[in-house]
Backbone bond lengths (Angstrom), bond angles and torsions (degrees), N, CA, C in turn:
res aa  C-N    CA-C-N  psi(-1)  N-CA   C-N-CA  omega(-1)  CA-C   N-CA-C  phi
1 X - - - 1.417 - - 1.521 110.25 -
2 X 0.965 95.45 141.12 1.823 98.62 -171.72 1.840 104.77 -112.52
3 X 1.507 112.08 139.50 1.430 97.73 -149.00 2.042 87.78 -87.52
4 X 1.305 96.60 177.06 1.480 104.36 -171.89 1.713 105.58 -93.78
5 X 1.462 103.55 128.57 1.720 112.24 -178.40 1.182 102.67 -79.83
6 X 1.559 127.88 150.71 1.079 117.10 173.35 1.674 154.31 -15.43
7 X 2.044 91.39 -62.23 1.475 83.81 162.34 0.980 138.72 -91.93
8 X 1.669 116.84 15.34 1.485 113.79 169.07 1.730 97.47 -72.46
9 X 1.284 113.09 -40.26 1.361 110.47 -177.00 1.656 113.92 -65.28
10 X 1.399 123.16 -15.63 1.116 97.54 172.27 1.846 111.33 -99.16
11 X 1.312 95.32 -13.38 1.762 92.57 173.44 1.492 112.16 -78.35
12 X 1.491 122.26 -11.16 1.699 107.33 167.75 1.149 90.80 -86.63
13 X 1.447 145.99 -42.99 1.413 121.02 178.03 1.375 118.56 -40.52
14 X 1.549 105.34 -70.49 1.561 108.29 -169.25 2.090 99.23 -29.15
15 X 1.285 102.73 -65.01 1.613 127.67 -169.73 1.790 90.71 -24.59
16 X 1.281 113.92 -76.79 1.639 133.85 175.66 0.977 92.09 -19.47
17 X 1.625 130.29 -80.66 1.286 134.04 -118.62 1.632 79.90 -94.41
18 X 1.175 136.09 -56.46 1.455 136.32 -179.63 1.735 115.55 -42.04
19 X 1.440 103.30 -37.64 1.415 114.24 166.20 1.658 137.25 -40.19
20 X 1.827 72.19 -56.48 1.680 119.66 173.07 1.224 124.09 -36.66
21 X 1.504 99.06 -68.68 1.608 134.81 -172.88 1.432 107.60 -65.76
22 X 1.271 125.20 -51.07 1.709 140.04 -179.93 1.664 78.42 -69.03
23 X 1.077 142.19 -63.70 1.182 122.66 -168.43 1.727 126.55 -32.84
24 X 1.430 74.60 -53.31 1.621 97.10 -173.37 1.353 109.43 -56.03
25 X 1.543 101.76 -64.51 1.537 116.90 173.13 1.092 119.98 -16.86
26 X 1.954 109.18 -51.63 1.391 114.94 -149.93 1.575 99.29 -92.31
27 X 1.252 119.88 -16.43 1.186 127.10 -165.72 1.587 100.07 -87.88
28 X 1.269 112.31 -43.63 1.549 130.76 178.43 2.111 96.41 -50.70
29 X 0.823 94.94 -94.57 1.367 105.90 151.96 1.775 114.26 -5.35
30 X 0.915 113.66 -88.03 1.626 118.55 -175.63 1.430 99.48 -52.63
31 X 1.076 127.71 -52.39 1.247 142.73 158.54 1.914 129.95 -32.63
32 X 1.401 112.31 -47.20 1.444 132.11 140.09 1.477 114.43 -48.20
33 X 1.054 123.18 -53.58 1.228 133.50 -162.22 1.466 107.59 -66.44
34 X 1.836 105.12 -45.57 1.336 112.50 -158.06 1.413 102.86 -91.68
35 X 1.450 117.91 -9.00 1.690 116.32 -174.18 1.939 93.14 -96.40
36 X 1.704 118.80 -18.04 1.503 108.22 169.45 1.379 107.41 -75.42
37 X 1.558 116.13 -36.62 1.544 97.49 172.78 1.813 131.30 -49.24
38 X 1.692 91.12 -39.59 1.582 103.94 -170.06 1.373 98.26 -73.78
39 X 1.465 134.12 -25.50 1.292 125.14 -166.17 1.708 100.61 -89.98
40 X 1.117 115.82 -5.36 1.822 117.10 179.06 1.229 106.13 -91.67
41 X 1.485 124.61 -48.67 1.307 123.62 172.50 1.504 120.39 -67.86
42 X 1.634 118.09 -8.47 1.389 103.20 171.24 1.832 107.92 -89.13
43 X 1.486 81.81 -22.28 2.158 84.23 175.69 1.466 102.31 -65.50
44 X 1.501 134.69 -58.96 1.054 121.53 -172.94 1.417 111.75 -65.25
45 X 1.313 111.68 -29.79 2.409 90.37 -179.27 1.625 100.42 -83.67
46 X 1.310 121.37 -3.99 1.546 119.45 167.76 1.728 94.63 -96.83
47 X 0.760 163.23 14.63 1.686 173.70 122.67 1.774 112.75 -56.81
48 X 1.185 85.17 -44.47 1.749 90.45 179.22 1.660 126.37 -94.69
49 X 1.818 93.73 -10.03 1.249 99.10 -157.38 2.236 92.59 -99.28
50 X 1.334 91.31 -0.65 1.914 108.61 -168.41 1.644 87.94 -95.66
51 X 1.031 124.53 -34.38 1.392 133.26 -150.79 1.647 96.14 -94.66
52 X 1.189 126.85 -43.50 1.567 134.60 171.92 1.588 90.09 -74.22
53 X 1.168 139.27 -53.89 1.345 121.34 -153.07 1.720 114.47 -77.79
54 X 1.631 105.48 -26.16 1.249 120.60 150.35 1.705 125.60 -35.17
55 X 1.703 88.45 -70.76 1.476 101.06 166.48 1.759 125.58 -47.74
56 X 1.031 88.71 -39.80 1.456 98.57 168.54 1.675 122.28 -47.59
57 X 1.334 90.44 -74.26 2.054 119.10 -174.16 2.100 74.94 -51.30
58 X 1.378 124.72 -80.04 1.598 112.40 -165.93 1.957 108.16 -30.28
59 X 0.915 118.27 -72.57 1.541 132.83 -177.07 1.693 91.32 -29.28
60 X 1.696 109.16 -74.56 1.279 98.20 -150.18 1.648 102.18 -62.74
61 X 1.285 134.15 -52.62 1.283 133.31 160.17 1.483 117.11 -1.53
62 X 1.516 97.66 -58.00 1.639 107.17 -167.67 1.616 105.66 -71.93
63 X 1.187 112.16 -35.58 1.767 126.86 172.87 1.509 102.61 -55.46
64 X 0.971 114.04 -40.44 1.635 123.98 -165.09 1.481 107.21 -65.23
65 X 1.297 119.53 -75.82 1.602 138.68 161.16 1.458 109.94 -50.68
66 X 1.328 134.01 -21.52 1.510 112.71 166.47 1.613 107.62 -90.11
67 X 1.479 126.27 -14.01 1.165 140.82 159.01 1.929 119.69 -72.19
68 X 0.897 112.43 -23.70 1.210 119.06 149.92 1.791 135.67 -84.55
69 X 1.623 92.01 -22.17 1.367 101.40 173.96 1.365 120.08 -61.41
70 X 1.278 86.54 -68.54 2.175 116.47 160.25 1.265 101.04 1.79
71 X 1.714 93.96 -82.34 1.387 130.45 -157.20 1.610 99.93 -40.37
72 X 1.904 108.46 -65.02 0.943 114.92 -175.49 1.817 118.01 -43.22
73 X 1.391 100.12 -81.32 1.671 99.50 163.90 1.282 116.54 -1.87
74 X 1.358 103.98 -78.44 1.523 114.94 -177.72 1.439 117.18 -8.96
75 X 1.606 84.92 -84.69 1.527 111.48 -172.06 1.884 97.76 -57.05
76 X 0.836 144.07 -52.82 1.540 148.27 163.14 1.463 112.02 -16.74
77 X 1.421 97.35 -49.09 1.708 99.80 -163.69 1.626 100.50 -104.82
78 X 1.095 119.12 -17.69 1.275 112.19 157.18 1.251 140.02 -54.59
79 X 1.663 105.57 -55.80 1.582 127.22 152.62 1.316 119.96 -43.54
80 X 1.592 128.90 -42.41 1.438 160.91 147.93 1.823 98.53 -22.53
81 X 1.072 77.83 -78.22 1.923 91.23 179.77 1.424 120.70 -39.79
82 X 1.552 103.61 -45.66 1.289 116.50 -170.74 1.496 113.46 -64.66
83 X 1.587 96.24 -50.81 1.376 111.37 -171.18 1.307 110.56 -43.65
84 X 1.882 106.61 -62.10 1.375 118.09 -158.23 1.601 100.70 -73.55
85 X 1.584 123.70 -27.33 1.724 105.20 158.19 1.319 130.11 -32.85
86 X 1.762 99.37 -65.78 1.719 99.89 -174.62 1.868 101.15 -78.29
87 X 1.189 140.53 22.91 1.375 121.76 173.30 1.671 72.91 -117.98
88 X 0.927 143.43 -0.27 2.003 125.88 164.86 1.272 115.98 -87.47
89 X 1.479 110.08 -38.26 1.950 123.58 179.47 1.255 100.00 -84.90
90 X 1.782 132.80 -21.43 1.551 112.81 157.83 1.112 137.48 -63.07
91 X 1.725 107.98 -33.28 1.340 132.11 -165.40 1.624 92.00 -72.26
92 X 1.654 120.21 -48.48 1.569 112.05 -144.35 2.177 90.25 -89.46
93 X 1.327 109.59 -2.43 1.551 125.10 -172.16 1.408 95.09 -82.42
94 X 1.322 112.27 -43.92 1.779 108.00 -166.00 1.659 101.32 -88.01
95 X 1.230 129.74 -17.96 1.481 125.42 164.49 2.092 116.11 -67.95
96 X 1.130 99.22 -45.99 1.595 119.16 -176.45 1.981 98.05 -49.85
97 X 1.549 86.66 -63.36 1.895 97.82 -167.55 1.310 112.30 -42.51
98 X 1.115 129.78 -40.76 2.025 117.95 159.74 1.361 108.12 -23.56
99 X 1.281 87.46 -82.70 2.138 109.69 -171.35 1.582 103.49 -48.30
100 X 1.434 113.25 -29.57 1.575 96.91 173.50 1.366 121.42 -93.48
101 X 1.328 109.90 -20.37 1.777 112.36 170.19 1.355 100.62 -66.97
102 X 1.617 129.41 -52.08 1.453 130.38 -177.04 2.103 110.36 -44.06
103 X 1.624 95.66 -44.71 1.560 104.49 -168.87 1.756 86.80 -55.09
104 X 1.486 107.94 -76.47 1.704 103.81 -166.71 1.580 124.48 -37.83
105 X 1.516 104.92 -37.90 1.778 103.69 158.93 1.224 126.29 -43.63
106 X 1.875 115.25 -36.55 1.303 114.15 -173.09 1.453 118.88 -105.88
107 X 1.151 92.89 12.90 1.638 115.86 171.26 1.526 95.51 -91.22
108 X 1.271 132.55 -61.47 1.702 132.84 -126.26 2.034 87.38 -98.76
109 X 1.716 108.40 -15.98 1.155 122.42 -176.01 2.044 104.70 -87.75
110 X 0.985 84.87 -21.23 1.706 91.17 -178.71 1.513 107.02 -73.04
111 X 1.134 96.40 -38.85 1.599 120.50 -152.63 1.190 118.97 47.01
112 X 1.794 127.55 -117.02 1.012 127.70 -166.26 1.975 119.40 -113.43
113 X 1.312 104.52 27.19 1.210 117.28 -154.65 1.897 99.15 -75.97
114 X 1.038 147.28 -41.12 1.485 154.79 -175.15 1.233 109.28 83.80
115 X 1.221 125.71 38.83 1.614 129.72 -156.09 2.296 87.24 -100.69
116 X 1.117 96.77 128.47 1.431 84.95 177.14 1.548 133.17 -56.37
117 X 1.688 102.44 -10.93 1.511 93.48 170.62 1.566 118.30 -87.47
118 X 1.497 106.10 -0.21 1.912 102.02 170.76 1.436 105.12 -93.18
119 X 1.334 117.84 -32.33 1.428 109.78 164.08 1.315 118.99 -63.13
120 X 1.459 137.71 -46.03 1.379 125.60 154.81 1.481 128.56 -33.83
121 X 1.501 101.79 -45.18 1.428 105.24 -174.86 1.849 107.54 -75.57
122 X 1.320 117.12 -22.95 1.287 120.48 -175.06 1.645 108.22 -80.16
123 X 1.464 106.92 -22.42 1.578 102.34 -167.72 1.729 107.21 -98.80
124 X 1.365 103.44 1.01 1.337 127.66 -175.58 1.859 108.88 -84.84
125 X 1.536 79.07 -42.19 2.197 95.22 -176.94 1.490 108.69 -80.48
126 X 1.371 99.47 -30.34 1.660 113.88 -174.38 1.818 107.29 -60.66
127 X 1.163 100.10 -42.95 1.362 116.90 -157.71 1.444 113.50 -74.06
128 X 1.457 104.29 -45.94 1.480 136.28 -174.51 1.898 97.00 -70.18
129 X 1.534 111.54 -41.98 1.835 91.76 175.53 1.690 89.98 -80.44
130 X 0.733 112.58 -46.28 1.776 106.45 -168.06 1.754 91.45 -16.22
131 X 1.383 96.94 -73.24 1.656 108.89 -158.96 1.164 119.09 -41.38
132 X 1.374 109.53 -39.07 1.406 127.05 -146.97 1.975 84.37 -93.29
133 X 1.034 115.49 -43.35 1.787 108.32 162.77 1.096 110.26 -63.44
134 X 1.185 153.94 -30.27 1.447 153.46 179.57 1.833 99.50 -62.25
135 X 1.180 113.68 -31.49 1.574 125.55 -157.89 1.545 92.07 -91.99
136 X 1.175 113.83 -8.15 2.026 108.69 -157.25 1.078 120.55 89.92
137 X 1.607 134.08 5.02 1.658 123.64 -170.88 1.732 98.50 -108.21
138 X 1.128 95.51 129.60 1.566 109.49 -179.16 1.534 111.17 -117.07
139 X 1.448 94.99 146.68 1.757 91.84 -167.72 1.633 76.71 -130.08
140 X 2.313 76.10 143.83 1.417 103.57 -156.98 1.744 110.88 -111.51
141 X 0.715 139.62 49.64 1.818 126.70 -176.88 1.277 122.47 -55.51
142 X 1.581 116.87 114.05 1.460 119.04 -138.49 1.622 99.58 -114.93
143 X 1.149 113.00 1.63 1.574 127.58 172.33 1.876 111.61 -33.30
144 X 1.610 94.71 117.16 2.096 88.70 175.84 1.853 87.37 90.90
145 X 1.264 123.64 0.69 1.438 108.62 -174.13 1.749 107.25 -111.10
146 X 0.946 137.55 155.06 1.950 141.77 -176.87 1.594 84.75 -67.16
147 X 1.295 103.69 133.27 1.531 109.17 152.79 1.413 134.20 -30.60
148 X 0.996 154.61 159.62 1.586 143.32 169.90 1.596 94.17 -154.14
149 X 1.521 130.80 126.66 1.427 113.55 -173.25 1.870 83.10 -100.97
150 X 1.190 137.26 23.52 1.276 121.74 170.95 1.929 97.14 -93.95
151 X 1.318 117.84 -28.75 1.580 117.43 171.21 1.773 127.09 -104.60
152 X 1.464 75.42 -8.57 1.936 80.39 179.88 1.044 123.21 -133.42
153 X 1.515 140.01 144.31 1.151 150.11 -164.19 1.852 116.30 -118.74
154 X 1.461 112.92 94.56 1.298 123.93 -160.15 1.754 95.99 -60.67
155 X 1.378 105.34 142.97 1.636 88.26 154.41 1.595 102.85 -147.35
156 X 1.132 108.11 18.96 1.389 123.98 172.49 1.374 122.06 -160.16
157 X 1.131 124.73 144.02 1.388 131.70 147.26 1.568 132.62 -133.11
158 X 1.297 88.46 133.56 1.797 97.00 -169.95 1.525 115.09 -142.67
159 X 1.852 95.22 143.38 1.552 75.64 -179.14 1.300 130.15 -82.97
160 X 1.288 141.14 161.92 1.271 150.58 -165.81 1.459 114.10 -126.62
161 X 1.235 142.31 143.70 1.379 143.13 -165.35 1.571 68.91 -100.88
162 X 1.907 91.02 147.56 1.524 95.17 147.75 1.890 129.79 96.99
163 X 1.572 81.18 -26.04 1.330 109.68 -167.13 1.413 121.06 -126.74
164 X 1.053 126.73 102.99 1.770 133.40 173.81 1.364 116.68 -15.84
165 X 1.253 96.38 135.01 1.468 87.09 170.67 1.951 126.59 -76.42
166 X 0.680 134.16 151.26 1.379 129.68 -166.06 1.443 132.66 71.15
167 X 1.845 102.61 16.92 1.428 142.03 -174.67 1.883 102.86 -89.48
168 X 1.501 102.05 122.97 1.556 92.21 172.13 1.482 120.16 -86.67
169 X 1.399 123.01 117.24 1.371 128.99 -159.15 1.335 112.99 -85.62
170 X 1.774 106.92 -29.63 1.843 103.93 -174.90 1.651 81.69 -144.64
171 X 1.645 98.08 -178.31 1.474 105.73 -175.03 2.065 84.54 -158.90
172 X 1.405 83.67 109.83 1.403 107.12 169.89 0.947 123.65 -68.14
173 X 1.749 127.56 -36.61 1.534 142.03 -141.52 1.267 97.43 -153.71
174 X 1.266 146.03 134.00 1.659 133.86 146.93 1.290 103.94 -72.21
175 X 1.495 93.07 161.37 1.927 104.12 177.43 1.437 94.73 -111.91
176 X 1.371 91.18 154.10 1.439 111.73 166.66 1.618 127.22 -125.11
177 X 1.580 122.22 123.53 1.410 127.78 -174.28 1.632 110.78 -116.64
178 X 1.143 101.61 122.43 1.946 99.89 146.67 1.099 119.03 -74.93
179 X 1.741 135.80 136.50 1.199 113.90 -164.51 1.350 147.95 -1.68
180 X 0.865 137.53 -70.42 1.634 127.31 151.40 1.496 138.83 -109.05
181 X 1.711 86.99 9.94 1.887 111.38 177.19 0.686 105.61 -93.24
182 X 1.435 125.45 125.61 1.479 146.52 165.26 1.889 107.57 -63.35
183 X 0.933 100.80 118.67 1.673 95.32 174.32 1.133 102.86 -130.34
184 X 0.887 144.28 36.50 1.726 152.41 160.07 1.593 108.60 -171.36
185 X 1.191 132.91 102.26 1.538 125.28 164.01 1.480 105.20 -78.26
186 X 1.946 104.97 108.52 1.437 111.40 144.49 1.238 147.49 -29.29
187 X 1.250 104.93 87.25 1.931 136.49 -177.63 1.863 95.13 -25.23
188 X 1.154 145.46 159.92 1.021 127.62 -160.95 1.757 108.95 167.57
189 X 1.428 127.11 133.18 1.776 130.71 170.93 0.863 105.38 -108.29
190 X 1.071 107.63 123.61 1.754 128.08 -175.02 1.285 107.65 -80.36
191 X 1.492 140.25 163.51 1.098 126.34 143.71 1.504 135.50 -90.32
192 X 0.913 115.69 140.31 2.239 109.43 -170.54 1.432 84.09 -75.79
């Protein structure tokens, strides 16, 4: 073996250190490379993770407004319900009121005799408003009260000593209301 003269020793150095450096480089490098990979894949699962959370906020949104829809409906068809009740218990109220104006004729025609067919007929009329209050329809006799043509139905006027003018003096007809619906305006003489 022959020993090494200087500049062979400094040209395997240089060589080393040139070795070295490309080493580094390359490692530096692979290294660059591999921290742009890691930095792309954290953009895309932060890309995907905006894009689900998006999806998300849409969904719950959409949950929200079909949960309000509901709601709405609800209350719609409830009110719905209600309505078309009292326009069914008016309808079957304004068929009945004949047969019950007829009953009070054959009541006020009985008079006071105790014969069991006016008591039949009385417990018959009795029964029939009962129901018809059980249902919500209230019967109104507006006699001593100011006219109102939204509850009363004039079919006379006359004067009266004594008595206001625009005063109801007799009541021909009772009226009948569902809570604040008039379903029969009380027939009624006004006073001039």
């Amino acid at each position: 073996m022959r020993p090494f003269d200087e500049t062979e020793r400094e040209e395997v150095a240089v060589e080393e250190t040139a070795a070295s450096e490309a080493e580094v480089e390359a490692m530096t490098d692979a290294e660059v490379v591999e921290e742009e990979q890691a930095a792309e894949a954290v953009e895309a699962d932060l890309a995907d993770l905006q894009k689900k959370a998006a999806e998300r906020d849409e969904y719950l949104a959409l949950a929200q407004r079909t949960q309000a829809d509901f709601e709405n409906y609800r209350k719609r068809m409830a009110r719905d319900v209600g309505v078309a009740r009292e326009r069914g218990v008016g309808t079957l109220a304004k068929e009945i009121f004949p047969a019950l104006d007829s009953l009070a004729r054959a009541v006020e025609a009985a008079g006071d005799d105790g014969s069991d067919f006016a008591n039949g007929v009385r417990l018959v009329q009795s029964e029939l408003t009962a129901a018809l209050g059980r249902a919500g329809i209230e019967h109104f006799d507006p006699k001593g009260e100011t006219f109102d043509p939204e509850q009363h139905e004039a079919i006379a006027q006359t004067p009266v000593e004594g008595a206001e003018s625009g005063t109801i003096v007799e009541v021909y007809q009772a009226g009948y209301r569902l809570n604040d619906t008039v379903l029969r305006p009380a027939k009624v003489v006004v006073a001039a």
